[in-house]
C-alpha positions in Angstrom: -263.4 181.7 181.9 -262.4 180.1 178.3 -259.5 181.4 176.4 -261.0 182.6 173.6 -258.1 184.7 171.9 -257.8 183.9 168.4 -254.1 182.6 168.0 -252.0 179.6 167.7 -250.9 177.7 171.1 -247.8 176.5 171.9 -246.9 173.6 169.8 -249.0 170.0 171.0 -246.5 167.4 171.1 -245.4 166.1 167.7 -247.4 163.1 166.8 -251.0 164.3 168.5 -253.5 165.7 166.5 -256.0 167.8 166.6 -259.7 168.0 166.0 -261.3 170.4 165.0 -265.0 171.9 165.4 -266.9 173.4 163.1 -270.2 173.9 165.5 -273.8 174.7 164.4 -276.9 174.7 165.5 -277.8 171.6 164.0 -274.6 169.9 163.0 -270.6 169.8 164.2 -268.5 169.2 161.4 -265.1 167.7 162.5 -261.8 167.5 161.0 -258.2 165.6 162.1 -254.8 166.8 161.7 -252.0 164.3 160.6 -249.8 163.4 163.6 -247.4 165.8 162.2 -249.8 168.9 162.2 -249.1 169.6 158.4 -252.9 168.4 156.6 -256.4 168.6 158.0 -258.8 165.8 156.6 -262.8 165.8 157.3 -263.9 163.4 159.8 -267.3 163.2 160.2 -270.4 165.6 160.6 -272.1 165.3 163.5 -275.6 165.5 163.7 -276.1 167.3 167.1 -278.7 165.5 169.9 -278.1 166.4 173.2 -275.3 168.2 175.2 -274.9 164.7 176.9 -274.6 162.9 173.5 -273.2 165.1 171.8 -269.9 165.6 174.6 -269.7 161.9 174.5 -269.7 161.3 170.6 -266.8 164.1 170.7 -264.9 162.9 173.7 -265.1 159.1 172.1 -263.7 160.9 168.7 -261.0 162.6 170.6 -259.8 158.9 172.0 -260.0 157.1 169.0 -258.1 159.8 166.9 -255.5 160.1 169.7 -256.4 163.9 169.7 -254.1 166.2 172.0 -256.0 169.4 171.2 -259.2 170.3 169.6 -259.7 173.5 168.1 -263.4 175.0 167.5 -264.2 178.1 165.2 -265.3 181.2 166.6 -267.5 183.1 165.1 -266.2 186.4 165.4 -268.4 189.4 163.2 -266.6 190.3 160.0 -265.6 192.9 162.2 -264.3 191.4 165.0 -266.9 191.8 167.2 -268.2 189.2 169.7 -271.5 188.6 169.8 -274.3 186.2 171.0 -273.3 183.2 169.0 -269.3 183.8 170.3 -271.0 183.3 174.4 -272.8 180.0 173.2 -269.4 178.6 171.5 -267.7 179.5 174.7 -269.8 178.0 176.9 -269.5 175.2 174.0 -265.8 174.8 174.3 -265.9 174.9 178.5 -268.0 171.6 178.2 -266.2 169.7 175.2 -262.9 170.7 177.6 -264.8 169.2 180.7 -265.9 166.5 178.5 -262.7 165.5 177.0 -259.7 166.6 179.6 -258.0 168.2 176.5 -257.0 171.8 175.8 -259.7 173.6 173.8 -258.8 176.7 171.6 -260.8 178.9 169.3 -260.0 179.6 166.1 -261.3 182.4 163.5 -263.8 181.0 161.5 -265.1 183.8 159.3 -266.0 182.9 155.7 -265.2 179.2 156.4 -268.7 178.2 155.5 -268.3 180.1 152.5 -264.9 178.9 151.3 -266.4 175.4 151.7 -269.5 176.0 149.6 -267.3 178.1 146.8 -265.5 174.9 146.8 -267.6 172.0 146.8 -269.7 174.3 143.8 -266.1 174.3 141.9 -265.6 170.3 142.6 -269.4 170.5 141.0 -270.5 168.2 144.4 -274.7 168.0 143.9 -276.6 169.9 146.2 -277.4 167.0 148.8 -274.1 166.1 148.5 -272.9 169.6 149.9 -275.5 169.7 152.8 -274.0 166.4 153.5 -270.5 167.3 153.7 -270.5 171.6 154.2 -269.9 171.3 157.9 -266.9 169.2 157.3 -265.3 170.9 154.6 -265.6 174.3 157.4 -263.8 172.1 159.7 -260.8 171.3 157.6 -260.5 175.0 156.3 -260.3 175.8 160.0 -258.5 173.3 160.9 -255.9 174.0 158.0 -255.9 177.8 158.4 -254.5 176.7 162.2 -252.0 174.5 160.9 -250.5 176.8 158.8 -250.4 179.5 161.2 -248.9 177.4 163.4 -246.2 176.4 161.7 -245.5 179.6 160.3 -245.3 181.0 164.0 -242.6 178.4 164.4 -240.7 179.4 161.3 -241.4 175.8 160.1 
């Protein structure tokens, strides 16, 4: 069974980032941490094919990034509650840890998607250009909201 608490890890070595997943049914958008696990920066997004292709475009990501953790958002109900989607991101994150040898955590990703729309309408981004970038833009508010509960865990 996956780990699927919601709550920083341990600390990854300093100088190995993470990647982060924003999944969706049709896309992944990914985001990297600096090697000091301060900023989170958009990647790519993903355009999802195939389990097959889709674990091998992450697990190549994951090498050329020098990734030491990837963390995926979970998408927990506003209130808390697990449901159907929450099974198929488990399941998701057994596979991308199969896939990649690396730990795999879940984050909370409530409101991501809509922090990243509110935003991208603020930076005035046309409406192509936010389908093009939305998933990303989730997976570095994730990805950031991690960092700084990290380091806030660690009194840093």
């Amino acid at each position: 069974m996956v780990d699927t608490e919601v709550r920083p890890a341990g600390p990854p070595p300093r100088g190995t980032r993470i990647l982060a997943l924003d999944l969706g049914d049709r896309r992944i958008g990914v985001a990297l941490s600096d090697p000091l696990g301060i900023t989170a920066h958009p990647i790519l997004t993903l355009t999802r094919q195939s389990w097959a292709a889709d674990l091998e475009a992450l697990a190549r990501l994951a090498r050329e990034h020098e990734a030491g953790r990837i963390v995926v958002g979970m998408p927990l109900g506003m209130d808390g509650s697990r449901g159907a989607r929450v099974r198929l991101t488990e399941d998701f994150m057994a596979r991308v840890g199969r896939a990649t040898g690396l730990p795999v955590e879940a984050w909370d990703e409530r409101l991501t998607t809509v922090q990243a729309e509110r935003s991208l309408l603020e930076g005035n981004a046309s409406r192509a250009r936010r389908r093009e970038v939305i998933d990303q833009a989730a997976a570095v508010i994730l990805l950031q909201s991690y960092l700084d509960a990290r380091r806030a865990a660690e009194g840093t």
